[in-house]
C-alpha positions in Angstrom: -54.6 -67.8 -45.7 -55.8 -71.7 -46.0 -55.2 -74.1 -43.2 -56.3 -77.3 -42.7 -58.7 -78.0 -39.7 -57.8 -81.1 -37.4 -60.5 -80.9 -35.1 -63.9 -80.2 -34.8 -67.4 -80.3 -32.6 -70.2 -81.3 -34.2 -73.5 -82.5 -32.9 -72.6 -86.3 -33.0 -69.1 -86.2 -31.4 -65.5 -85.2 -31.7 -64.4 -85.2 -35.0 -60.2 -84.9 -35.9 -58.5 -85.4 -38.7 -56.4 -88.6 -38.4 -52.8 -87.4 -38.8 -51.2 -90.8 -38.9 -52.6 -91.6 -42.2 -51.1 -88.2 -43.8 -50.1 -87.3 -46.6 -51.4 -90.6 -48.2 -55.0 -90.4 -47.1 -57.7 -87.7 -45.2 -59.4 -89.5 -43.0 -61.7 -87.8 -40.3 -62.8 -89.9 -37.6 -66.1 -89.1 -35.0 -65.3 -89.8 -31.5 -68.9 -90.3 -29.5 -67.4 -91.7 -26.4 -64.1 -90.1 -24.1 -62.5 -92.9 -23.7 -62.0 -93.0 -27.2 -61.1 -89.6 -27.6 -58.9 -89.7 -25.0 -56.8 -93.1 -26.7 -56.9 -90.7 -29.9 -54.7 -88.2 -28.1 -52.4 -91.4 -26.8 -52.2 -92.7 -30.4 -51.4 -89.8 -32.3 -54.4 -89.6 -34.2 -54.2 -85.9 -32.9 -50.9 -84.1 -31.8 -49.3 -80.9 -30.8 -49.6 -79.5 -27.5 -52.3 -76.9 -28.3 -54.4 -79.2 -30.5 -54.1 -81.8 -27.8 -55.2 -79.4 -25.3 -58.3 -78.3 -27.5 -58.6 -82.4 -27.9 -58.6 -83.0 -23.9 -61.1 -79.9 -23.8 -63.7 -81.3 -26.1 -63.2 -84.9 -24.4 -64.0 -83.7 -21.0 -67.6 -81.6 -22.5 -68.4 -84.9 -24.1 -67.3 -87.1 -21.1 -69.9 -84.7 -19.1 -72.7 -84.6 -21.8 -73.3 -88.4 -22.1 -72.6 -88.8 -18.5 -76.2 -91.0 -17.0 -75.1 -89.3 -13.7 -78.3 -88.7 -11.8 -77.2 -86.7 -8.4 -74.4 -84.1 -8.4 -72.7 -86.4 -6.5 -72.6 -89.2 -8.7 -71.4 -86.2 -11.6 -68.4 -85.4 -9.3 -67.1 -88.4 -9.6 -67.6 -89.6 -12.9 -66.0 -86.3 -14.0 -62.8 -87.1 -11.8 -62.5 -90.0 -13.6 -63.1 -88.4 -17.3 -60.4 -85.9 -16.1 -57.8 -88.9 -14.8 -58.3 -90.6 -18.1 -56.7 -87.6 -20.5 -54.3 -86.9 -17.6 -52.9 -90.3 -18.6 -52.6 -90.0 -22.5 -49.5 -87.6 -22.9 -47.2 -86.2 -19.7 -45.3 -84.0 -22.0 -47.6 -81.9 -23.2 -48.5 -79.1 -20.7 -51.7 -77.8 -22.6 -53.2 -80.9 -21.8 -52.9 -80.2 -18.2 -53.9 -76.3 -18.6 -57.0 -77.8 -20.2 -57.7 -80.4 -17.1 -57.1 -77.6 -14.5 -59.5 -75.0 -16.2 -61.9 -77.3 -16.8 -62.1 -78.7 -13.2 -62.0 -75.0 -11.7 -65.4 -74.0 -14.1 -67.2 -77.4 -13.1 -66.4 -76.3 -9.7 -68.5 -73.1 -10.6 -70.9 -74.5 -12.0 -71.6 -77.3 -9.3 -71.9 -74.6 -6.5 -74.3 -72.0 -9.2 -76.5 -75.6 -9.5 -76.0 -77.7 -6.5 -79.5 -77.4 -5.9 -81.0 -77.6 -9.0 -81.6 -81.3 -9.8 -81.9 -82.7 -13.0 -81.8 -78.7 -14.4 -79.0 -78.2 -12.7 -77.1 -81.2 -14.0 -78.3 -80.0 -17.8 -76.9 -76.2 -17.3 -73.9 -78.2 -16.4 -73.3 -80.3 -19.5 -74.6 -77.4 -21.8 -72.1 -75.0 -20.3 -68.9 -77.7 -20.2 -69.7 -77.6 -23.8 -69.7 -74.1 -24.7 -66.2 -74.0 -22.7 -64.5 -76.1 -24.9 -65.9 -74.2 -27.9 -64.4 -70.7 -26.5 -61.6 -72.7 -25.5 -61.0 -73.6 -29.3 -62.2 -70.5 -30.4 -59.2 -68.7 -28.1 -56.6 -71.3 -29.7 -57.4 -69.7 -33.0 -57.7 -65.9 -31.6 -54.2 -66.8 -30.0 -52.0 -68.2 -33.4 -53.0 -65.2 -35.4 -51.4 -62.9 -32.2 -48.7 -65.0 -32.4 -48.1 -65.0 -36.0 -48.5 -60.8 -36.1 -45.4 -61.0 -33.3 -43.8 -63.5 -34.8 -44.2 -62.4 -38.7 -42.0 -59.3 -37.8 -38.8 -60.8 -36.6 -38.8 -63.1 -39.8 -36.9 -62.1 -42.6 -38.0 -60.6 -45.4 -36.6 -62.7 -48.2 -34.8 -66.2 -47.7 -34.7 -69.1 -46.0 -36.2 -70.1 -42.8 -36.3 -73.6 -40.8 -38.7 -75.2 -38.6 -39.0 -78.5 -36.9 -41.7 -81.1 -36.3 -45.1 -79.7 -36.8 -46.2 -76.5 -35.6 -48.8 -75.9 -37.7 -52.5 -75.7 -38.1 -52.8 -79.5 -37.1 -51.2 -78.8 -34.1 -53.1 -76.3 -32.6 -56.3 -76.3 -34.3 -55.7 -72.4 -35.3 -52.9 -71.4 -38.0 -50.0 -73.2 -36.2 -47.4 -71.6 -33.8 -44.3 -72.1 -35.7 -46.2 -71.9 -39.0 -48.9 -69.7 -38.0 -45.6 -67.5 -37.7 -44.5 -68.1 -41.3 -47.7 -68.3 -42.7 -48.4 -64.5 -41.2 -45.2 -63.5 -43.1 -46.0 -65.2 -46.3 -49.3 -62.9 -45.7 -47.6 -59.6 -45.5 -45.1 -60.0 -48.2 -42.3 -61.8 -47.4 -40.6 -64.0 -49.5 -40.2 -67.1 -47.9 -38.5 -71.1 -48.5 -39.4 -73.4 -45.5 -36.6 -75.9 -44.8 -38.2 -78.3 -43.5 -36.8 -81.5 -41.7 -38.3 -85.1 -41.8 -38.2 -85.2 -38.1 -37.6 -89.2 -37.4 -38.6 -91.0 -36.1 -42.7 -90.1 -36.7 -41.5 -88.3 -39.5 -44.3 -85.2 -38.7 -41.8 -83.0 -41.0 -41.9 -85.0 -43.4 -46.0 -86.2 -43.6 -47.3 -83.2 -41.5 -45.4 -80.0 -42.2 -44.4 -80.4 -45.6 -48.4 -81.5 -46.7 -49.9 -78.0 -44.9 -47.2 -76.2 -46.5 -47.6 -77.3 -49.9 -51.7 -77.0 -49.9 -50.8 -73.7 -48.8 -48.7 -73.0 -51.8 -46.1 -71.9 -49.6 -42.5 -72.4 -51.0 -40.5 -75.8 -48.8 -37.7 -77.9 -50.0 -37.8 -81.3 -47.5 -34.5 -82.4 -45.8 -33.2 -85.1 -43.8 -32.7 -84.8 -40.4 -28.7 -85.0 -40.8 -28.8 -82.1 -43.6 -29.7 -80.2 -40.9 -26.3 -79.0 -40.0 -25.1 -78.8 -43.6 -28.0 -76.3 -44.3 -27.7 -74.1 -41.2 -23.9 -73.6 -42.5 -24.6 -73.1 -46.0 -28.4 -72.9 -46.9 -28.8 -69.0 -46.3 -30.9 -69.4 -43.5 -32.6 -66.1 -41.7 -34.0 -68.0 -39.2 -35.4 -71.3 -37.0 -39.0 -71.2 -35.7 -40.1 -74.0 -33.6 -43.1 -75.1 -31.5 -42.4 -76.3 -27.9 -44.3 -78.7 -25.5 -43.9 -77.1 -22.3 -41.7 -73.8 -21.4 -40.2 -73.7 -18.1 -39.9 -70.5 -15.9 -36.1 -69.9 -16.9 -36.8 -70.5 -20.3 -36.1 -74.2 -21.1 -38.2 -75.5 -23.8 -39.0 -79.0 -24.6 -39.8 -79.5 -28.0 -39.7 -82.6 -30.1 -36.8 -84.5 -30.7 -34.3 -82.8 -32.5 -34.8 -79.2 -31.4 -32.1 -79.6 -29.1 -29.6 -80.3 -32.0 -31.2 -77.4 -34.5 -30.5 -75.0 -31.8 -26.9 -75.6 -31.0 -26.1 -75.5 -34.5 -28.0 -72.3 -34.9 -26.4 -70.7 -32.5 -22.9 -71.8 -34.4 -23.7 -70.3 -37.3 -25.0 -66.9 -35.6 -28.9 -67.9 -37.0 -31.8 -66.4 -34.9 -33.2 -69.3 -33.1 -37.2 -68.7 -31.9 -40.0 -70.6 -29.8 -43.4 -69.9 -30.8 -46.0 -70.8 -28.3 -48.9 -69.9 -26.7 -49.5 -68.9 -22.9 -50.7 -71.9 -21.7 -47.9 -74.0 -22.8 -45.2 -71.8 -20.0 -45.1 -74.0 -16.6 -43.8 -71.3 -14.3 -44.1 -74.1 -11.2 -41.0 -75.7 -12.6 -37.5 -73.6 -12.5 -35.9 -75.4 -15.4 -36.3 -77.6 -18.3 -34.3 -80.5 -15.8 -38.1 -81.0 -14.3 -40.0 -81.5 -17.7 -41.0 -84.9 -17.7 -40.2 -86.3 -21.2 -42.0 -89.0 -22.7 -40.6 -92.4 -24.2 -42.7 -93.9 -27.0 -43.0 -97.0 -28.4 -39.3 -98.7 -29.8 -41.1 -100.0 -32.7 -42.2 -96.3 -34.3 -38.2 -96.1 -34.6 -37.6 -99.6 -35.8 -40.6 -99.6 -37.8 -42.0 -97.4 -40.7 -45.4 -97.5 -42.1 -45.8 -100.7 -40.5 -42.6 -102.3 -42.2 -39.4 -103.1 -40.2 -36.0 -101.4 -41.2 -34.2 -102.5 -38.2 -33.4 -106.3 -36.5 -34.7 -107.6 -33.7 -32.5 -104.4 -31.2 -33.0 -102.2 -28.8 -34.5 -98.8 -29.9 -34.7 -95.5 -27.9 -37.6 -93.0 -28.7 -37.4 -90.2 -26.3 -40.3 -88.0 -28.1 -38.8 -84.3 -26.9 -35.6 -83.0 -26.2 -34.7 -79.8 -24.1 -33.3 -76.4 -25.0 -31.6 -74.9 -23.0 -33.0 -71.0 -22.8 -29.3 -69.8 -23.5 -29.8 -71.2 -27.2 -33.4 -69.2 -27.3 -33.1 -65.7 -29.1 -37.0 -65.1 -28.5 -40.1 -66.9 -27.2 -43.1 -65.7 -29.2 -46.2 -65.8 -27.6 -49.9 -64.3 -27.6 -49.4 -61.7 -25.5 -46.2 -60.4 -26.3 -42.4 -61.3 -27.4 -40.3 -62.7 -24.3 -36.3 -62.3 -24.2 -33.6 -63.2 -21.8 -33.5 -62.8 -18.8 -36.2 -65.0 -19.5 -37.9 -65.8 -15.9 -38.4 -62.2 -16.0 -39.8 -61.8 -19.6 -42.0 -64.7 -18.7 -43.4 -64.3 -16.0 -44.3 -60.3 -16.8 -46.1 -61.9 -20.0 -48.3 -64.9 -18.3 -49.5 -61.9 -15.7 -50.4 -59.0 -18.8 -54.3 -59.5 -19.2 -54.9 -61.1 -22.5 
C-alpha cells in the first residue's frame, strides 16, 4: 500500500506537502515559526480535518519549543496565545479543536509535574509537547488502517464506488478515511473503479483525489460535479464513501460541499451511502448538524481558477461544507467500530469503548 505523506516533523520545523500546487508540482515547505504554520492551515497549504488536526498539533509543540519564555508564568501565556492563533484558522473542522483541547489539558500536566522546576522544568515541558504531537500523528495513522479494515468490508467486491473531496492520505496524514477505506479493499482483493468528482470549486477531486489514486495504481475515471447524478443512476455504483468535518451527536455530518447532493441522490437510487471518520472528528456537545458552524471562503476561489478569472466582476458564494442529514447516512465508519441509526445511540456507545 503507497500513500503519499503530507506532513512531517523534522528537526528544523514543520514540513507539509503543499496541496495547492497539486498535481502540477511537489512542493514541500518547512514551517520554523507557528504563526506560519498556523496561516498554512488557513491557506490550504494543508487540509482535511484529521491532517489539520495533526497540523494544529505540531504547531502548538513548535509554538512551545521556540518559546523565550523564562518563568512558567510567562509560558502560560504565550501558549494561550499559540493556542488562540490555530483556533482562528478553520471553524469547521472539529479535529482542530480536539487537537487544542488535548493539548491544553497535557500542558496543564505538565505545568503542575514542573511548576517548580525552573528552567528544567520549562525544558521537560517543550520536550514532552513535542513527543505529543508525534504520538498524536502516530495515532492518526494507527486509526485509518482501523478504519479502512471496518470500512473495507462493507465495500463491494467488484464495481464501482464514489467518493467526494479528498479523504485521503493528504487529509489525514495516515491512509485517508474515505480512501484509507478503498485502499484497504483494493488490499484484500476487491476489484475496484473510483468515481471520483472534481469537487468545485477547489477542485480537491480533481487535483487531490484523483493524483493519490493514480500513484497508487488504483483504477478512477474523473467526473464533473453534475455527472454526479447521471452516474449514481446508471454508473453501477456499489457504493459512496465520504470524509466528514465534524459529526454531530444525531448523526449529521458536514462534509465538503457537495456531499449533501451525493447523498440524496444515493439514497434515490437505493446506493449505500457511508461516512468514514475518525473519533475525534464526532462533537457530541452539539445535538444536530443545525449547530455546525460552516465556513465561507473567499468568492474569488469560485470565480477564479489557477489564478485566472472565469467569471465577471459578480457575486460568488463559497460555503466550504454542506450538511447531511443522518437519515441519508447508511453507516459511520470509525476507529473503534461501525455506527448505525439510531445514531446518537451508536455514537455515543463508540466515543465511550476504550480505543
Amino acid at each position: 500500500m503507497h500513500t503519499v505523506e503530507p506532513i512531517r516533523w523534522t528537526d528544523e520545523g514543520i514540513a507539509m506537502l503543499d496541496q495547492r500546487k497539486l498535481p502540477g508540482e511537489v512542493i514541500y515547505h518547512t514551517y520554523t515559526d507557528y504563526c506560519d504554520a498556523a496561516k498554512a492551515i488557513k491557506d490550504m497549504v494543508i487540509r482535511g480535518a484529521p491532517a489539520i488536526g495533526v497540523a494544529a498539533a505540531m504547531g502548538i509543540a513548535l509554538g512551545v519549543k521556540h518559546s523565550q519564555a523564562k518563568t512558567m508564568r510567562e509560558l502560560r501565556a504565550e501558549f494561550a496565545a499559540i493556542c488562540d492563533t490555530f483556533a482562528r484558522t478553520r471553524p469547521t473542522a472539529v479535529d482542530l479543536f480536539w487537537a487544542i483541547e488535548r493539548f491544553k489539558r497535557r500542558f496543564e500536566e505538565l505545568a503542575r509535574e514542573n511548576e517548580s522546576r525552573g528552567e528544567a522544568g520549562l525544558a521537560a515541558i517543550r520536550g514532552a509537547l513535542v513527543d505529543e504531537a508525534l504520538k498524536v500523528h502516530e495515532e492518526r495513522r494507527a486509526a485509518d488502517e482501523r478504519i479502512g479494515r471496518f470500512g473495507a468490508e462493507l465495500m463491494p467486491k467488484s464495481g464501482r464506488v464514489m467518493t467526494q473531496c479528498n479523504a485521503g492520505a493528504l487529509a489525514t496524514g495516515g491512509i485517508g478515511t474515505a480512501l484509507g477505506v478503498i485502499r484497504m479493499a483494493v488490499d484484500t482483493n476487491h476489484n475496484l473503479e473510483v468515481l471520483v468528482p472534481e469537487t468545485r470549486p477547489y477542485l480537491q477531486g480533481a487535483r487531490l483525489t484523483a493524483w493519490e489514486l493514480h500513484q497508487d495504481g488504483i483504477p478512477l475515471t474523473l467526473i464533473t460535479d453534475n455527472m454526479v447524478g447521471h452516474f449514481l443512476k446508471t454508473g453501477g455504483v456499489g457504493a459512496v464513501v465520504v470524509g466528514a468535518d465534524r459529526i454531530a451527536r444525531n448523526g449529521d455530518t458536514a462534509n465538503k460541499i457537495g456531499t449533501y447532493g451525493i447523498a440524496v441522490l444515493a439514497k434515490e437510487h437505493g446506493i449505500p451511502f457511508y461516512v468514514a471518520a475518525p473519533i475525534s472528528t464526532l462533537d457530541l456537545s452539539i445535538p444536530s448538524g443545525e449547530q455546525i458552524p460552516i465556513e465561507e471562503r473567499s468568492e474569488e476561489e469560485v470565480t477564479h481558477i489557477g489564478g485566472t478569472r472565469i467569471a465577471p466582476p459578480v457575486r460568488a458564494a463559497h460555503p466550504a461544507f454542506d450538511v447531511t442529514p443522518a437519515r441519508f447516512i447508511s453507516a459511520i465508519i470509525t476507529e473503534r467500530g461501525v455506527a448505525r441509526a439510531p445514531f446518537e445511540e451508536s455514537l455515543r456507545t463508540l466515543a465511550e469503548k476504550k480505543s
